[in-house]
C-alpha positions in Angstrom: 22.7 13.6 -10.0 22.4 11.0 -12.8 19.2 9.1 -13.3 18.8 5.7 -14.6 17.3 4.9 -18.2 14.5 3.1 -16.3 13.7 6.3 -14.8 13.0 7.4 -17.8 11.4 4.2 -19.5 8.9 4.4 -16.0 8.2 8.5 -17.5 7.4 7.6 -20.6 4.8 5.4 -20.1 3.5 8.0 -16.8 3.2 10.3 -19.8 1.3 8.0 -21.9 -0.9 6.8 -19.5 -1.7 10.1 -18.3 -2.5 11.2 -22.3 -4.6 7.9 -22.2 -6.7 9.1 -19.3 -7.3 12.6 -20.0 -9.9 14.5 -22.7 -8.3 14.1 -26.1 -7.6 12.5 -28.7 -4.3 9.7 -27.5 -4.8 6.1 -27.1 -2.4 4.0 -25.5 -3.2 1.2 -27.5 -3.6 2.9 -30.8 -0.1 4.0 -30.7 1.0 1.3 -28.6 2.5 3.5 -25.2 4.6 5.7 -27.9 4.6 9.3 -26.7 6.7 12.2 -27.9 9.2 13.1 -25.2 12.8 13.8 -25.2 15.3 11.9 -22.9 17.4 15.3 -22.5 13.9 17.1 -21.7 13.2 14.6 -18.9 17.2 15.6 -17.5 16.2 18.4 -16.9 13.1 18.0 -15.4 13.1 19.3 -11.7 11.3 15.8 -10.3 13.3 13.8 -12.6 14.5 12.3 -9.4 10.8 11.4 -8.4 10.8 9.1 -11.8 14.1 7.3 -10.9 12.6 6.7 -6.8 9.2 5.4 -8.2 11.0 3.1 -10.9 13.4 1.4 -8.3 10.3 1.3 -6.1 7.6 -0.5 -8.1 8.8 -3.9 -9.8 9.3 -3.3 -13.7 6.8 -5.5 -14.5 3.6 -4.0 -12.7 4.5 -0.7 -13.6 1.9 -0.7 -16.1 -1.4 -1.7 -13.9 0.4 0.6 -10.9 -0.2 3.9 -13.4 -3.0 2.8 -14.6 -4.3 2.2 -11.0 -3.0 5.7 -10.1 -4.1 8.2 -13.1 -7.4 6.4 -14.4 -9.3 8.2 -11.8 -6.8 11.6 -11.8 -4.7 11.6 -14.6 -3.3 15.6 -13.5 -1.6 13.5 -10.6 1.7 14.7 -9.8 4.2 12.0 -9.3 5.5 13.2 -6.5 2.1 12.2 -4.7 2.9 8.6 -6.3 5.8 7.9 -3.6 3.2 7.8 -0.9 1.7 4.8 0.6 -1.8 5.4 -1.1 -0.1 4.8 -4.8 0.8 1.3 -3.6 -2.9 0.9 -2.3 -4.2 2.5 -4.9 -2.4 -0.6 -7.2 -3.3 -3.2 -5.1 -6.5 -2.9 -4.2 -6.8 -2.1 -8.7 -5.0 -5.9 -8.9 -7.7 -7.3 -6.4 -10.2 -5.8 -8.4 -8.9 -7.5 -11.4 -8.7 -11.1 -10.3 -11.8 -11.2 -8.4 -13.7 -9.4 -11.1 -15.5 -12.7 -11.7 -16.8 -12.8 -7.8 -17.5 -8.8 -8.0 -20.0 -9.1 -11.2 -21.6 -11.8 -9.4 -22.2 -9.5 -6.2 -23.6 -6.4 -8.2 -26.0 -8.7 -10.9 -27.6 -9.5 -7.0 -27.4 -6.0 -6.4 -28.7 -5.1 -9.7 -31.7 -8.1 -9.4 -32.4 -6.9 -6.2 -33.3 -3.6 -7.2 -35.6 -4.1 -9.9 -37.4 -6.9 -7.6 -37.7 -3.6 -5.4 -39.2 -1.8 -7.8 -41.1 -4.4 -9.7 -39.8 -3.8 -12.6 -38.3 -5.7 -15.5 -34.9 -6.2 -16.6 -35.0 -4.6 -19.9 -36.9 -1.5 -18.0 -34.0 -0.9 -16.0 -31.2 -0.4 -18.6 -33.8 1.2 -21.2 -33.0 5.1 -20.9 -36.2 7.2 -19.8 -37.7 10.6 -21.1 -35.4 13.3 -19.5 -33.5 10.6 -17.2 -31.0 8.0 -16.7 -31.2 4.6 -17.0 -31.5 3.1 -13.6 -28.6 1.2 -14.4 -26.4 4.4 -14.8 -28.0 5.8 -11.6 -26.9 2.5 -9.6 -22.8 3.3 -11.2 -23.0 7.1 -10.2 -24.7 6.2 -6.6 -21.5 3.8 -6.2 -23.6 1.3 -6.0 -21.8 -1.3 -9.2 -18.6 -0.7 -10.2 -17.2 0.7 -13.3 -16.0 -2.9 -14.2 -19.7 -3.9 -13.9 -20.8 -1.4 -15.8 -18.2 -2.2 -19.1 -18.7 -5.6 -18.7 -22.7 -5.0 -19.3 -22.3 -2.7 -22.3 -19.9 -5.1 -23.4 -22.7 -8.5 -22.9 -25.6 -5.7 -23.9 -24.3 -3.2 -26.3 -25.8 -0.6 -24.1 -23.8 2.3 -25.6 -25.7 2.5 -29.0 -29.5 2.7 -27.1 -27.9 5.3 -24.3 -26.0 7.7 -27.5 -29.1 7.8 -29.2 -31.1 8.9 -26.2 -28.2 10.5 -24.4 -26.7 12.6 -27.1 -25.1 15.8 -26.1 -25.6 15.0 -22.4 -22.4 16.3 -20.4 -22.3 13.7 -17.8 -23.2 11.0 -20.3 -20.3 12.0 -22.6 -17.5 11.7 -19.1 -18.9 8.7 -18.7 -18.2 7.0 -22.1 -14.8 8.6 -22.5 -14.3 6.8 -19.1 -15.9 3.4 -20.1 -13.8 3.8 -23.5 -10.4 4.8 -21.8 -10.3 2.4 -18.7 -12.4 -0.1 -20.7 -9.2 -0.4 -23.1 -7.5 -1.8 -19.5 -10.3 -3.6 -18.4 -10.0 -6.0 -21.6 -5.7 -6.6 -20.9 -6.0 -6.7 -16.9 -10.0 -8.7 -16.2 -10.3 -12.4 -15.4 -12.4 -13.3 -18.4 -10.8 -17.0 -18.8 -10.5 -18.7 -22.1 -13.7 -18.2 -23.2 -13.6 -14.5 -22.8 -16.7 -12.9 -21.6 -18.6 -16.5 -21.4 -18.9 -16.8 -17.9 -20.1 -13.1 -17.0 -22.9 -13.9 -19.6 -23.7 -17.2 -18.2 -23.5 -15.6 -14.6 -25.8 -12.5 -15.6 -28.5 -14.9 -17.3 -28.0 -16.8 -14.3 -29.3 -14.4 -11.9 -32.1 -13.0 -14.1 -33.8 -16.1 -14.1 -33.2 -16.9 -10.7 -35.0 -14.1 -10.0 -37.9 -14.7 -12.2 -37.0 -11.5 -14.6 -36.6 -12.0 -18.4 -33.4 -10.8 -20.1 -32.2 -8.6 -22.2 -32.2 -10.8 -25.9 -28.4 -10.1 -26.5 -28.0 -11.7 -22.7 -28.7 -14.8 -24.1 -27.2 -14.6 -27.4 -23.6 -15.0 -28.6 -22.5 -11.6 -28.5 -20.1 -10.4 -28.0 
């Protein structure tokens, strides 16, 4: 049975995004979705047919945030699982994510605020990495209790990478977690509702909630970095 050339446009960039997402070397963006593949290696591909069913399914011009959506958290997943009704939830609820991200950082800086109030600590204590531990900051992401987007969008306002490699280095989990900022980060700058002025209001919004809460920020919070 003949397949379409989208079908194998829509495999093409399931192959790079699933390079993208996994441990290596590839970067979508670096070489711009181009991957090594051969149309007449795709025909005969037993689920070529998969490719062509998921291409007529998913409009052309969300295929892109739909993969993403679907591999950034599993990048070995077999497109066949992708014709189910959790691909499609997977996208939208990724979408939602996207254009509310402004309402979202606002709802975790609370959480965050709340939390060192708890604790009676201070701002800069809770991102500062500890002797033998995690930043409470990092321990708030893996508890589920801030998002990833959250997370990037304070290393990008804080440059918290630099201070965490230094103390970090080597650290297994650590490592995952900054190939993950790096690799869905990269998506997080196309697909994010940072407006015109870019990351602006998340800084205004973070310093916002710091000193509503009596707690003194970070210096780069207040500066014009990024």
């Amino acid at each position: 049975m003949n397949v379409s050339k989208n079908a194998f446009e829509f495999y093409k960039m399931y192959i790079a995004i699933k390079q993208h997402f996994s441990p290596g070397t590839y970067d979508f963006f670096k070489y711009n979705g181009r991957v090594s593949v051969k149309e007449s290696t795709f025909l005969h591909r037993r689920d070529r047919m998969m490719f062509e069913r998921l291409a007529r399914k998913v409009p052309e011009p969300t295929w892109l945030p739909f993969l993403v959506a679907n591999l950034s958290d599993n990048p070995s997943r077999w497109v066949g699982e992708m014709l189910g009704g959790d691909s499609m939830e997977r996208y939208h609820f990724f979408a939602s994510r996207c254009q509310s991200s402004k309402y979202l950082f606002e709802q975790d800086c609370n959480a965050i605020c709340q939390q060192i109030c708890k604790t009676a600590g201070s701002f800069d204590a809770f991102l500062s990495p500890k002797k033998n531990q995690y930043p409470d900051i990092l321990v708030m992401y893996m508890e589920g209790n801030i998002s990833l987007e959250t997370l990037w969008l304070l290393d990008k306002l804080l440059n918290l990478q630099e201070s965490y490699d230094r103390h970090l280095s080597g650290n297994l989990i650590w490592e995952d977690l900054k190939h993950k900022l790096k690799r869905t980060g990269a998506f997080f700058e196309r697909f994010l509702d940072t407006g015109n002025h870019k990351y602006n209001q998340y800084r205004q919004c973070l310093i916002e909630r710091i000193e509503r809460n009596g707690l003194r920020p970070k210096d780069s919070a207040s500066s014009g970095n990024p």
